[in-house]
GUBA-456501 format. One record per residue (C-alpha): residue number from 0; x, y, z. Coordinates in Angstrom, 1 decimal, padded with zeros to 4 digits. Example, Ala and Ser with C-alpha at 12.3 -4.5 7.8 and 13.67 -1.06 7.14 Angstrom:
REM GUBA-456501
> 0, 012.3, -004.5, 007.8
> 1, 013.7, -001.1, 007.1
***
This chain:
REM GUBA-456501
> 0, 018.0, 022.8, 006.4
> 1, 021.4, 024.0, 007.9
> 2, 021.4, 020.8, 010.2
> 3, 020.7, 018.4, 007.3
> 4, 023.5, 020.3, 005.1
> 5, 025.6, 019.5, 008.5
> 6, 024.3, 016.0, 008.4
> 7, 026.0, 015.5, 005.0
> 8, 029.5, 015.6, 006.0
> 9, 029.2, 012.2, 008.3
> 10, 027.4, 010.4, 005.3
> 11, 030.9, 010.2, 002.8
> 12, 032.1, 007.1, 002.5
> 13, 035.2, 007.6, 004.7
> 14, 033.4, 008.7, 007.4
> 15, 033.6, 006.6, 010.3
> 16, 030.9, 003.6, 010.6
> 17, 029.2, 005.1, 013.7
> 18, 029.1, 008.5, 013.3
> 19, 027.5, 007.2, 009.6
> 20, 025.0, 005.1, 011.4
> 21, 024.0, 007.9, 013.5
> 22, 023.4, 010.6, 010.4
> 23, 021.5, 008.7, 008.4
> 24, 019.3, 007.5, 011.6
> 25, 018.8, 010.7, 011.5
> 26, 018.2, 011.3, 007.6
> 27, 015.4, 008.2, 007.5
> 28, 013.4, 009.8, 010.4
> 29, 013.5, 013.1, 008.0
> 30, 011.9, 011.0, 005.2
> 31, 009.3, 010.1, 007.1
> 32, 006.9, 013.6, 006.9
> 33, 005.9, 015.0, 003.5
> 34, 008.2, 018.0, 005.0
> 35, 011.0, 016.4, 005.3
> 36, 011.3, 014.8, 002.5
> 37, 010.8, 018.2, 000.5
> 38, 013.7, 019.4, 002.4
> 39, 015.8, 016.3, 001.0
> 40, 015.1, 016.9, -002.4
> 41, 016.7, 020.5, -002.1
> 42, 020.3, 018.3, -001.2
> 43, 020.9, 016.6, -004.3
> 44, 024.5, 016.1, -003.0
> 45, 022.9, 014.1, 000.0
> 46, 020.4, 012.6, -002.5
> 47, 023.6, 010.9, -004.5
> 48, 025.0, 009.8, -000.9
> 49, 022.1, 007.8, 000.0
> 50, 022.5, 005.9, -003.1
> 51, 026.1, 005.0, -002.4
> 52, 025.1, 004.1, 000.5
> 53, 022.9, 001.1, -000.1
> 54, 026.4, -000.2, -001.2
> 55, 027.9, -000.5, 001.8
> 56, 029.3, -003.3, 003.4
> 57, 027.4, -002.4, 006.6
> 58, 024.3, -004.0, 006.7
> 59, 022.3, -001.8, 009.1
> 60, 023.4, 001.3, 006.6
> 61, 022.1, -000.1, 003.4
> 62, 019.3, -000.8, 004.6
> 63, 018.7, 002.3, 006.3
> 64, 019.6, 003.7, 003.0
> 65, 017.3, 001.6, 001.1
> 66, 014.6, 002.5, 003.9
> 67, 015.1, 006.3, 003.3
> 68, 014.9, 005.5, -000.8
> 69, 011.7, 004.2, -000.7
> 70, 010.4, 006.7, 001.5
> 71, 011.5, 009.5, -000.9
> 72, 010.7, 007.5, -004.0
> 73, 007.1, 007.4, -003.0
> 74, 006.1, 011.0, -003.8
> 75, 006.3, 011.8, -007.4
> 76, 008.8, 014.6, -007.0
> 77, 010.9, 012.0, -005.6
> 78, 011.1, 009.6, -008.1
> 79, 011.9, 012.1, -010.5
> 80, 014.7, 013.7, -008.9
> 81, 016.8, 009.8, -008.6
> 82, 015.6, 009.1, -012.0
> 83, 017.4, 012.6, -013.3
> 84, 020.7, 011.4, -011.0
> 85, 020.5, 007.9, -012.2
> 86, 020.4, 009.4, -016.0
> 87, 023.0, 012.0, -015.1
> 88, 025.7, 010.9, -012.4
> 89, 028.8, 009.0, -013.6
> 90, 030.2, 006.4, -011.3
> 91, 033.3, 007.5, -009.6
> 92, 034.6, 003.5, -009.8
> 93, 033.5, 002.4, -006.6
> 94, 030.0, 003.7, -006.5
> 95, 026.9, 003.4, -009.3
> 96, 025.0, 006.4, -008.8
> 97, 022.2, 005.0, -011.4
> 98, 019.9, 003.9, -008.6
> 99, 017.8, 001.6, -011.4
> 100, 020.9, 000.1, -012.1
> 101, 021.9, -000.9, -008.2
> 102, 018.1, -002.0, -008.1
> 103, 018.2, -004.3, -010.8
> 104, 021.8, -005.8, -009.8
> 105, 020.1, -006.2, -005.9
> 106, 017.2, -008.0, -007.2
> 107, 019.0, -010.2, -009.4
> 108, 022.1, -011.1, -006.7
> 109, 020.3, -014.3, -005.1
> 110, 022.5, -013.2, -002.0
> 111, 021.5, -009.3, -001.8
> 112, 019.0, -008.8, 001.8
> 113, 018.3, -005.6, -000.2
> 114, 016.0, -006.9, -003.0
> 115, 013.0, -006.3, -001.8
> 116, 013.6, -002.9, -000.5
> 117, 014.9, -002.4, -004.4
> 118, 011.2, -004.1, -005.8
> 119, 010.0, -001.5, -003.8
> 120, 011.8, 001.4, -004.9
> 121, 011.4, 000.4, -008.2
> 122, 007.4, 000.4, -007.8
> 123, 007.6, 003.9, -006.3
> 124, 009.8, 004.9, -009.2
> 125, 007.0, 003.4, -012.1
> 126, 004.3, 004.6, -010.5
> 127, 004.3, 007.9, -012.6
> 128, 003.7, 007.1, -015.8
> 129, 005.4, 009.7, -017.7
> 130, 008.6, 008.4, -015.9
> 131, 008.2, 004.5, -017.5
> 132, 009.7, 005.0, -020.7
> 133, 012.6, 007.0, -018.9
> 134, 013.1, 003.8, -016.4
> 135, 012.6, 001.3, -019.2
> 136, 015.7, 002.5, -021.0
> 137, 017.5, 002.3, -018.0
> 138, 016.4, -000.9, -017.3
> 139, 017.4, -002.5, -020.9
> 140, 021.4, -001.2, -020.1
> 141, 021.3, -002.7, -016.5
> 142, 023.2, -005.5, -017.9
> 143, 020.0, -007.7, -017.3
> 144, 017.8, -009.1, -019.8
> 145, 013.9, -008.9, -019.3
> 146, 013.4, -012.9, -019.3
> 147, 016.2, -013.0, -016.4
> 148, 014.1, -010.3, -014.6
> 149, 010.7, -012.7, -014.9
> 150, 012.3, -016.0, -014.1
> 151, 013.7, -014.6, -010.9
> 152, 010.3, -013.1, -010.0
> 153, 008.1, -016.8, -011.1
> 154, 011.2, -018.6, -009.1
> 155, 009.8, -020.7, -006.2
> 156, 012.7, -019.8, -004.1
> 157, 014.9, -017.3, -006.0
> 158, 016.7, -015.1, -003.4
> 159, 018.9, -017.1, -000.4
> 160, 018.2, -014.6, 002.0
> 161, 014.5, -014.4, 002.7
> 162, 013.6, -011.8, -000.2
> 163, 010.6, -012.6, -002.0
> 164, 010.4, -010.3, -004.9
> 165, 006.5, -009.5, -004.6
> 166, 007.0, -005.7, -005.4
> 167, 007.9, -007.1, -008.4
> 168, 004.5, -008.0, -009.3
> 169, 003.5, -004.0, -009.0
> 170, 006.7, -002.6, -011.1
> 171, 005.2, -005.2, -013.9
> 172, 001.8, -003.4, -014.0
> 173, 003.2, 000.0, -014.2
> 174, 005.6, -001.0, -017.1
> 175, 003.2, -002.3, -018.7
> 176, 001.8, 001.0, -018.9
> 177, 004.5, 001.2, -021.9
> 178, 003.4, -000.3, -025.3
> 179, 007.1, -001.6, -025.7
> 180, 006.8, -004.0, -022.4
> 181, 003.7, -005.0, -023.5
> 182, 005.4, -006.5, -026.8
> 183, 007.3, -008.3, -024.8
> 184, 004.9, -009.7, -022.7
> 185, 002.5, -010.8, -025.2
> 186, 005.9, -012.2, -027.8
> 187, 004.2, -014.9, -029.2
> 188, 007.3, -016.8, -029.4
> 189, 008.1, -016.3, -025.7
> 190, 005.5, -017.4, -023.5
> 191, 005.9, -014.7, -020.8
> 192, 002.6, -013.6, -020.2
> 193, 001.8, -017.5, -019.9
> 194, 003.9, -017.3, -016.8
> 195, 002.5, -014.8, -015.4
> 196, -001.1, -016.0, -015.4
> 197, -001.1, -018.4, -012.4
> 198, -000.6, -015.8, -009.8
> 199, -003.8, -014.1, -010.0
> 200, -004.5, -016.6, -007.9
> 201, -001.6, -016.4, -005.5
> 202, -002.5, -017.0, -001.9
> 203, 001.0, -015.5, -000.3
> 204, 000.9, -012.3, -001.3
> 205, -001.8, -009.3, -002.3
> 206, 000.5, -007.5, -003.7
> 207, 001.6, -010.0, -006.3
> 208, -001.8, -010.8, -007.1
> 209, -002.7, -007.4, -007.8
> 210, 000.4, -006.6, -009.7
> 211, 000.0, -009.2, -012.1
> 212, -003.9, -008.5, -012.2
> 213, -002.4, -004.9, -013.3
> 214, -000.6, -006.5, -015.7
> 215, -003.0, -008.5, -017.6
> 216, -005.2, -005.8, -017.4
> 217, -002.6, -003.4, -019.2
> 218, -002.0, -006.3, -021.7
> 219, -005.8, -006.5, -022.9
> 220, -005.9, -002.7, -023.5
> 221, -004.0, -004.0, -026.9
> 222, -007.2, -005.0, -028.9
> 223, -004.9, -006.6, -031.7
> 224, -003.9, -009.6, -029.2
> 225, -007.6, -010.2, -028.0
> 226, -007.9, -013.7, -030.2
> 227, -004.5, -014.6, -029.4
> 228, -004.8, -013.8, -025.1
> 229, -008.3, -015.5, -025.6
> 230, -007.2, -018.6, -027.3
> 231, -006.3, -022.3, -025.8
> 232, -002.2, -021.2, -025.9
> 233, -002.9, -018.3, -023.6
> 234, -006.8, -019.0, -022.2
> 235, -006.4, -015.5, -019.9
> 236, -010.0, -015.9, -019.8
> 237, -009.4, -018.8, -017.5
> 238, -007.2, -016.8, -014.9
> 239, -009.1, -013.5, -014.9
> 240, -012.5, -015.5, -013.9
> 241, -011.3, -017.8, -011.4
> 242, -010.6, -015.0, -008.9
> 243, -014.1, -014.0, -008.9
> 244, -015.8, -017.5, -009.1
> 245, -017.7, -018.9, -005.5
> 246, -019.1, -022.2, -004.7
> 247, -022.0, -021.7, -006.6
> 248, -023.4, -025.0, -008.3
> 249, -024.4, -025.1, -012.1
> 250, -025.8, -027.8, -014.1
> 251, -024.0, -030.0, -016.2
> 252, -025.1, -027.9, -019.4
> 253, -023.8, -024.8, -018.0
> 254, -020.9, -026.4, -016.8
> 255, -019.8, -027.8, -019.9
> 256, -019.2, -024.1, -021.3
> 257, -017.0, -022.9, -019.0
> 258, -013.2, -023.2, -018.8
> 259, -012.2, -026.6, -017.6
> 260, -010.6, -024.7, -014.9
> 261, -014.0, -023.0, -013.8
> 262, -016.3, -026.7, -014.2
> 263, -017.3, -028.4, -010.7
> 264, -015.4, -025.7, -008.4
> 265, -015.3, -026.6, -004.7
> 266, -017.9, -025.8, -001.9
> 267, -014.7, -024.4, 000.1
> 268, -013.7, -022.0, -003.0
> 269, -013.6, -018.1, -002.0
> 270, -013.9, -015.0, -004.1
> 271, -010.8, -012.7, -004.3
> 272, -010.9, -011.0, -001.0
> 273, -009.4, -007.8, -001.7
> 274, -011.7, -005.3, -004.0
> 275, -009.5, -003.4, -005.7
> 276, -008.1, -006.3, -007.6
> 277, -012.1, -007.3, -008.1
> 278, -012.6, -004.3, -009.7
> 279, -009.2, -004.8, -011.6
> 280, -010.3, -008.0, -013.3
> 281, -013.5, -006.7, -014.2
> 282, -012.2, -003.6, -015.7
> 283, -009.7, -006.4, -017.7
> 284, -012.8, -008.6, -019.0
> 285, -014.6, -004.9, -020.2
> 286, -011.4, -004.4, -022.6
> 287, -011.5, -008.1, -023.5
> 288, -015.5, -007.3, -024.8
> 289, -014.0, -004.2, -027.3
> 290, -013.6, -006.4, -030.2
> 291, -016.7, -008.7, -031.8
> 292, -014.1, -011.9, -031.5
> 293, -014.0, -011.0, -027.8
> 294, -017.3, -010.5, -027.0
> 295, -018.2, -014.0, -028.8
> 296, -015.6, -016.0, -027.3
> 297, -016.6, -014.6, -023.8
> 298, -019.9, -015.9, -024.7
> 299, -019.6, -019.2, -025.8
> 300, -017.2, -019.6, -022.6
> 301, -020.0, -018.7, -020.3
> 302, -018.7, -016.0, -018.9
> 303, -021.9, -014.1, -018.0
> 304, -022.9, -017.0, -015.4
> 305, -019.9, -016.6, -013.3
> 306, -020.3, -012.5, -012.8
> 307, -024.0, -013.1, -012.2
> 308, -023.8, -015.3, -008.8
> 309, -020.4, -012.6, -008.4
> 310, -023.0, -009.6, -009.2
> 311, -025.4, -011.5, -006.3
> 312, -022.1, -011.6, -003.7
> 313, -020.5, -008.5, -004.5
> 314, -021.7, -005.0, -002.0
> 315, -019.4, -002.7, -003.5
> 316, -021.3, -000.3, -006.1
> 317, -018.0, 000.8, -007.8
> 318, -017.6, -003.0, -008.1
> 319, -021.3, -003.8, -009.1
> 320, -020.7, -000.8, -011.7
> 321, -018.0, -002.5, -013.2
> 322, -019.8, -006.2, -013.2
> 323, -022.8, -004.5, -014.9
> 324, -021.1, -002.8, -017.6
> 325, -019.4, -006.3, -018.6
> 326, -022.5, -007.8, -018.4
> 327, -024.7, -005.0, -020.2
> 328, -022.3, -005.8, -023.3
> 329, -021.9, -009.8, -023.2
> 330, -026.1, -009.6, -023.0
> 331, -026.8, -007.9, -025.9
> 332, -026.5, -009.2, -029.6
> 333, -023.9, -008.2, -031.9
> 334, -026.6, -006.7, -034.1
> 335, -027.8, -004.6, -031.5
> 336, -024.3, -003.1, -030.5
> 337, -023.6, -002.5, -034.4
> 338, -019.7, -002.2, -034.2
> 339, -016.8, -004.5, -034.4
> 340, -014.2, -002.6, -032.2
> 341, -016.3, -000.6, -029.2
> 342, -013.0, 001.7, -029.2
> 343, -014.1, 002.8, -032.8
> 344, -017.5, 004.8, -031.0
> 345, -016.8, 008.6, -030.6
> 346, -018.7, 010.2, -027.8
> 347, -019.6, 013.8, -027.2
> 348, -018.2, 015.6, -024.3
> 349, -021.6, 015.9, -022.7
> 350, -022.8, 012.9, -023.4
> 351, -019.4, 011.4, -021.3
> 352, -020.1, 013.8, -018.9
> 353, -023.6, 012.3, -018.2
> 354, -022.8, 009.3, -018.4
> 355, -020.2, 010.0, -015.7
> 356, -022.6, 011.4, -013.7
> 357, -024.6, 009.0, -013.7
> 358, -022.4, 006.2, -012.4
> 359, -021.6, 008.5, -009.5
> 360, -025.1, 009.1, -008.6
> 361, -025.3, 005.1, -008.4
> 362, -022.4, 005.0, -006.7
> 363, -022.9, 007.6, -003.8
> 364, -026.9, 006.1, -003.6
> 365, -028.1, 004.5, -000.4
***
């Protein structure tokens, strides 16, 4: 502790470049043990200095800076203690200590080499969701509006110096946790969630596909926007299938009831690869069947054909789990499930309990 309190002194901004360099070498090799970084979080002063120092002219030390932010960010404790100095610190007139702020600004300066550092930072500091609301607010007096913040992230080629924003893709899905984001991604008048859609099948990068897969997901918990997600303006139904549509043949009679964008796929076409975005899609689709409207429309749409030949390729049993309880619901008749909205059914304790108990039986089974 004394040699980090020590360490301080050569991290003020007038301190000279290479005796800088060489604390906060030091500093980021600290954030790299769950120790260490409990040490930090006893320095607030220090804390405030790294966030300066992403602000630096030097290359080498904002980055370092930004390296040792996203290490600290990632634990919980972390990302509460910047998100209490970004709240509370003034700016002295040439440093912003609101470390949302200096994200947002990085992101959004098509120059900055720090913006994906700041994405990721920013996805540390979502993660929890009882800090989302907190971040939100921040967010909305960056001096950035939310459409700037989506038209950089669905840019081909936003940033000039190599950054490409995927981490945004994660910091959508957690906040989208908040039912105020989700108003704005589903505004009727604004066609965001519409351009967000096409990269659940984005090749480039996992982590934008599952962040937007997140996203949609978060979106369909909001069973008043089912018929409007569903219909031909949004078709979501179309973008959360395709990831987990093969090669499989169907006749022309099935084929006709799918989405045009599921008719006639390609001998070559592949499953999502990774699971945990499988299992995110499926888990969207299982909202989607809450409401009557929902469950109808994913029936005449055909959805039950494409997660039976996914049902036959899948070997997860989390995953199958998932699959079957879509299916279970999209099999029966609406008579037979009795309810409108699935969200209306109250069930005992013990009877959630059991049922919990009985998926993990299935899934720890050989």
């Amino acid at each position: 502790m004394e040699s980090l309190q020590e360490i301080c002194q050569y991290l003020n901004p007038n301190t000279r470049l290479d005796l800088k360099a060489v604390a906060l070498e030091n500093v980021l090799s600290v954030t790299g043990t769950t120790e260490g970084r409990e040490l930090l979080l006893k320095l607030p002063d220090l804390l405030t200095q790294l966030i300066a120092l992403t602000q630096e002219s030097s290359a080498a030390i904002s980055k370092d800076a930004a390296l040792a932010l996203i290490n600290i960010t990632a634990d919980e404790a972390g990302a509460s203690a910047f998100l209490l100095i970004s709240e509370t610190q003034p700016e002295d007139g040439k440093y912003n200590y609101n470390l949302i702020h200096v994200c947002i600004s990085c992101i959004m300066d098509k120059e900055s080499i720090l913006a994906d550092p700041c994405c990721m930072i920013l996805s540390n500091m979502t993660r929890p969701q009882h800090l989302v609301d907190r971040v939100i607010a921040l967010i909305e007096t960056s001096g950035y509006t939310w459409d700037s913040i989506v038209a950089a992230f669905t840019a081909k080629h936003y940033n000039n110096s190599g950054a490409n924003l995927h981490y945004l893709g994660p910091v959508f899905s957690n906040l989208s946790q908040s039912p105020h984001v989700r108003r704005y991604l589903m505004d009727k008048e604004r066609s965001v969630i519409q351009r967000l859609l096409p990269f659940t099948e984005y090749a480039g990068s996992l982590v934008r596909r599952g962040g937007i897969a997140g996203t949609l997901k978060n979106c369909c918990f909001d069973v008043q926007n089912h018929e409007w997600l569903l219909s031909p303006e949004v078709d979501i139904l179309s973008y959360l299938l395709l990831p987990l549509a093969g090669p499989e043949e169907f006749d022309d009679e099935d084929n006709d009831k799918l989405p045009t964008s599921l008719q006639y796929l390609s001998e070559t076409k592949q499953r999502e690869p990774d699971l945990d975005i499988r299992i995110i899609l499926l888990e969207a689709l299982a909202q989607l069947c809450a409401t009557r409207k929902g469950r109808e429309i994913l029936r005449t749409q055909n959805t039950y054909i494409i997660l039976r030949e996914y049902h036959k390729w899948e070997q997860d049993k989390n995953a199958l789990l998932t699959c079957e309880n879509v299916v279970d619901i999209l099999i029966r008749t609406e008579e037979e499930i009795g309810l409108d909205n699935l969200k209306d059914i109250e069930v005992p304790s013990e009877y959630t309990e059991k049922f919990h108990k009985m998926d993990q039986d299935f899934i720890n089974s050989t």
